[in-house]
C-alpha positions in Angstrom: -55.3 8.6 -10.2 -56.5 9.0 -6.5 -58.6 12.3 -6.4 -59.3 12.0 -2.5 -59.2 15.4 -0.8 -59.9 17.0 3.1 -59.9 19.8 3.8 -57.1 20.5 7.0 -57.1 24.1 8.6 -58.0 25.8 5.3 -55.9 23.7 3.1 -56.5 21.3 0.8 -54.4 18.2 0.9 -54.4 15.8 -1.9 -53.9 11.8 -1.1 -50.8 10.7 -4.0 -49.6 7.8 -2.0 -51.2 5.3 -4.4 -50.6 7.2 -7.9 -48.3 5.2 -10.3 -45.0 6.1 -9.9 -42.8 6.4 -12.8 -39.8 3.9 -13.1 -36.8 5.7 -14.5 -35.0 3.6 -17.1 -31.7 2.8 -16.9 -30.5 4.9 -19.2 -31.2 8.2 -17.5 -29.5 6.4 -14.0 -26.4 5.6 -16.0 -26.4 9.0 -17.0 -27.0 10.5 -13.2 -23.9 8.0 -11.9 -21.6 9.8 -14.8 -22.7 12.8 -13.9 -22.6 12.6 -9.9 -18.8 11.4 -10.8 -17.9 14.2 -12.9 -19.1 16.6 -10.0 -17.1 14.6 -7.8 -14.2 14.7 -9.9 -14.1 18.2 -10.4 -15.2 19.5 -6.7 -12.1 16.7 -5.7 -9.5 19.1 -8.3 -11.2 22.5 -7.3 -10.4 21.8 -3.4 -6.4 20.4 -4.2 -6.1 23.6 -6.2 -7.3 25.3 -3.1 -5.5 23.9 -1.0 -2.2 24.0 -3.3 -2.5 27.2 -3.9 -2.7 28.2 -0.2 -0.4 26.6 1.0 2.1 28.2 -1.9 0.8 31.7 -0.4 2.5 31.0 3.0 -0.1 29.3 4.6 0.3 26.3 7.2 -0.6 22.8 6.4 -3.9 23.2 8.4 -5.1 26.7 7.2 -4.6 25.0 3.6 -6.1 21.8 4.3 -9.8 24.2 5.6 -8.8 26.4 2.4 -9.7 23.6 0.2 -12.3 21.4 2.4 -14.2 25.0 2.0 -13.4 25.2 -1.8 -14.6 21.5 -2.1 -17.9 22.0 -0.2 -18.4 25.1 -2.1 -18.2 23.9 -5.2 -20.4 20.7 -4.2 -23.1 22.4 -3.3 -23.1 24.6 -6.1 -22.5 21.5 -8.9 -25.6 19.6 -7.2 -27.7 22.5 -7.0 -27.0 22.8 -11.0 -27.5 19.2 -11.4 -31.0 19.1 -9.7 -32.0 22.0 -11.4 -30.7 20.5 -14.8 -32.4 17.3 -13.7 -35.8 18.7 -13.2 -35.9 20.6 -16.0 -35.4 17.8 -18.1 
């Protein structure tokens, strides 16, 4: 492990760029592909539900169509944020 330090405007900055890097196996990447898919897969159903479901309510095909790009982007961001956070904790 490197233990070179300097000291820049008060704050101490640590040199990693030659510490060993851990290879994942490929187990835990098989495992990160089926999850990425099931996000995907979901996210893909919660935005046609979105989108169905608006456009029974009266609204026009584009108002429907943002509905669910909206419901799918939401519900991206929120499955990755729970993924990373599952992913780092593990």
């Amino acid at each position: 492990m490197n233990t070179e330090t300097a000291k820049f405007l008060g704050v101490t900055v640590v040199d990693r760029s030659r510490e060993e890097v851990m290879n994942p196996s490929p187990v835990h990447l098989m495992i990160l592909a089926l999850l990425l898919a099931v996000v995907t897969l979901f996210c893909i159903l919660v935005g046609a539900a979105a989108g169905l479901l608006a456009r029974l309510d009266g609204a026009t095909y584009a108002s429907a169509l943002l509905r669910g790009a909206l419901a799918f982007a939401g519900s991206a961001t929120l499955g990755l944020a729970l993924l990373t956070f599952v992913l780092t904790v593990l």
